[in-house]
N, C-alpha and C positions, 0 to 999 in steps of 0.2 A: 504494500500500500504506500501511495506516496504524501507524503508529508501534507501535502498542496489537498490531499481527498481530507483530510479533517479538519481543515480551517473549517471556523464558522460558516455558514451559507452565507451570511449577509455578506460577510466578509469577502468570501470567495470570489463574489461578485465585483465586487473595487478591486482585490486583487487581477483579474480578469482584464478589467476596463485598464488598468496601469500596466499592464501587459502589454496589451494590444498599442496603447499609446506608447509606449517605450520602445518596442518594436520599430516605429517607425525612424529611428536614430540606432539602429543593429549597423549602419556603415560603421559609425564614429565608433561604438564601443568595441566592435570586433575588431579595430584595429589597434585596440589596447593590448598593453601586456598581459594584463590581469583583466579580462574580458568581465569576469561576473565583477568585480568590483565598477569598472565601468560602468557597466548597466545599473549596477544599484546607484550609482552618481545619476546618472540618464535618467533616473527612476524620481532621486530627490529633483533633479529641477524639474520634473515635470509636474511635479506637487508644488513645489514653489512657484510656480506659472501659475495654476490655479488658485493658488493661495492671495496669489500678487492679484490678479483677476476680478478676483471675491472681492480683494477689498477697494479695488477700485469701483468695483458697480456697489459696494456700499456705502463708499464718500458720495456718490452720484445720487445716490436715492435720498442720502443724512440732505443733501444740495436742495434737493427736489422739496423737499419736506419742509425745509427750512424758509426756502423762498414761497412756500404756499403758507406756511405758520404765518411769516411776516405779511403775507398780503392779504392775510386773515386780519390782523392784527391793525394793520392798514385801515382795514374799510370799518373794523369797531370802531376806531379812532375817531376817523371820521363822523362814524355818526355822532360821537357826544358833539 
């Protein structure tokens, strides 16, 4: 049995998706010395991308929210 068959299911499945994304950078890492250390480098920034990602469509939304609080905020003003 392979180690990979008793990861959590939920798990499995991210593992799975980080696979397949990782995969797509097999040029660079197989041309490392230590190929599995490669990939698992491959592996963090492709987590760090999304990570980076997140938080960018986060500040964007904190943005959105803030500019509609304020023009909320705005129009109470207004009416006193």
């Amino acid at each position: 049995m392979d180690w990979r068959d008793k990861l959590d299911p939920v798990l499995k499945e991210h593992f799975n998706e980080l696979v397949k994304k990782v995969h797509t950078e097999k040029k660079a890492y197989t041309s490392a010395k230590n190929i599995s250390q490669a990939q698992l480098w491959c592996a963090l920034a492709v987590l760090m991308k999304e990570v980076s990602d997140l938080e960018l469509k986060i500040k964007s939304l904190e943005k959105q929210k803030n500019i509609k609080s304020n023009k909320t905020l705005k129009k109470s003003m207004e009416k006193l």
